[in-house]
N, C-alpha and C positions, 0 to 999 in steps of 0.2 A: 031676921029683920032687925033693924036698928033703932035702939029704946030711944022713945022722943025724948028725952032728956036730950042726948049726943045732937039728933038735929036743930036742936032748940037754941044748943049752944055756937052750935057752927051758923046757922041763921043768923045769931047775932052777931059774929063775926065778920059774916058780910057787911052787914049793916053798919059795924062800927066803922070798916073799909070805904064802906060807899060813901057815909059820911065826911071821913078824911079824904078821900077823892075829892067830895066838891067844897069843902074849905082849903084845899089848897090851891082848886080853882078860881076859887074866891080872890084868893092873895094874890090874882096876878092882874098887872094895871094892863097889859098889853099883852096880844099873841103874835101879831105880825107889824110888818113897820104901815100897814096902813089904816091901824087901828090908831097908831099914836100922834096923826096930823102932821100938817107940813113941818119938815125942818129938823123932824125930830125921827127915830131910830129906836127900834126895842130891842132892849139888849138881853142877853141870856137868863138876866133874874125873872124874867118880864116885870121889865121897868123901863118907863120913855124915859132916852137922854136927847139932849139936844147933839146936831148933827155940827161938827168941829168943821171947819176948813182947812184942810194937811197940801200945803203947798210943799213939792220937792225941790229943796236947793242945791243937791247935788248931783250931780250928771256922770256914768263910770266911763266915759270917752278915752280918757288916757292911761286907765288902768287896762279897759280892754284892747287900746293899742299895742301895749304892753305885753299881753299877756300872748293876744295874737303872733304877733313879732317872735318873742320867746320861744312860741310852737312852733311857728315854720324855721326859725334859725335851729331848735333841737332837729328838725326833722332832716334838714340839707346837710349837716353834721354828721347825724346817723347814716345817709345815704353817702356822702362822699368821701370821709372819712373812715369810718368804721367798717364799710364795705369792703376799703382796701387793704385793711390787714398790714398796715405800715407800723412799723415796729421802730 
């Protein structure tokens, strides 16, 4: 059997745990974004931040033209050149 001292101690260890459990739930302002009201967003500390507006000014049109291009000129290369074994 195990001397109530040992469970006396581990009992309190719980206890000290469940404690720290809910003061750290304490510390937190927000658990989801619709706890923190319009506009605003909770972020990983749980804490509202206001919600930014991220406009894109860059567009990759002509890189991916590029790159396109690239792949089918390497591919007709490999097909009509390399195929033939021209030395």
């Amino acid at each position: 059997m195990i001397p109530k001292k040992i469970v006396a101690k581990i009992m309190r260890l719980f206890l000290l745990a469940f404690i720290l459990f809910l003061a750290g739930c304490a510390k937190k302002e927000c658990t989801s974004n619709a706890s923190c009201g319009s506009g605003n967003y909770c972020g990983a500390d749980y804490k509202c931040y206001p919600l930014e507006k991220v406009t894109m000014t860059k567009t990759y049109t002509l890189e991916g033209l590029i790159m396109g291009l690239s792949i089918i000129g390497y591919a007709l290369y490999i097909r009509y050149f390399k195929s033939k074994k021209c030395h």
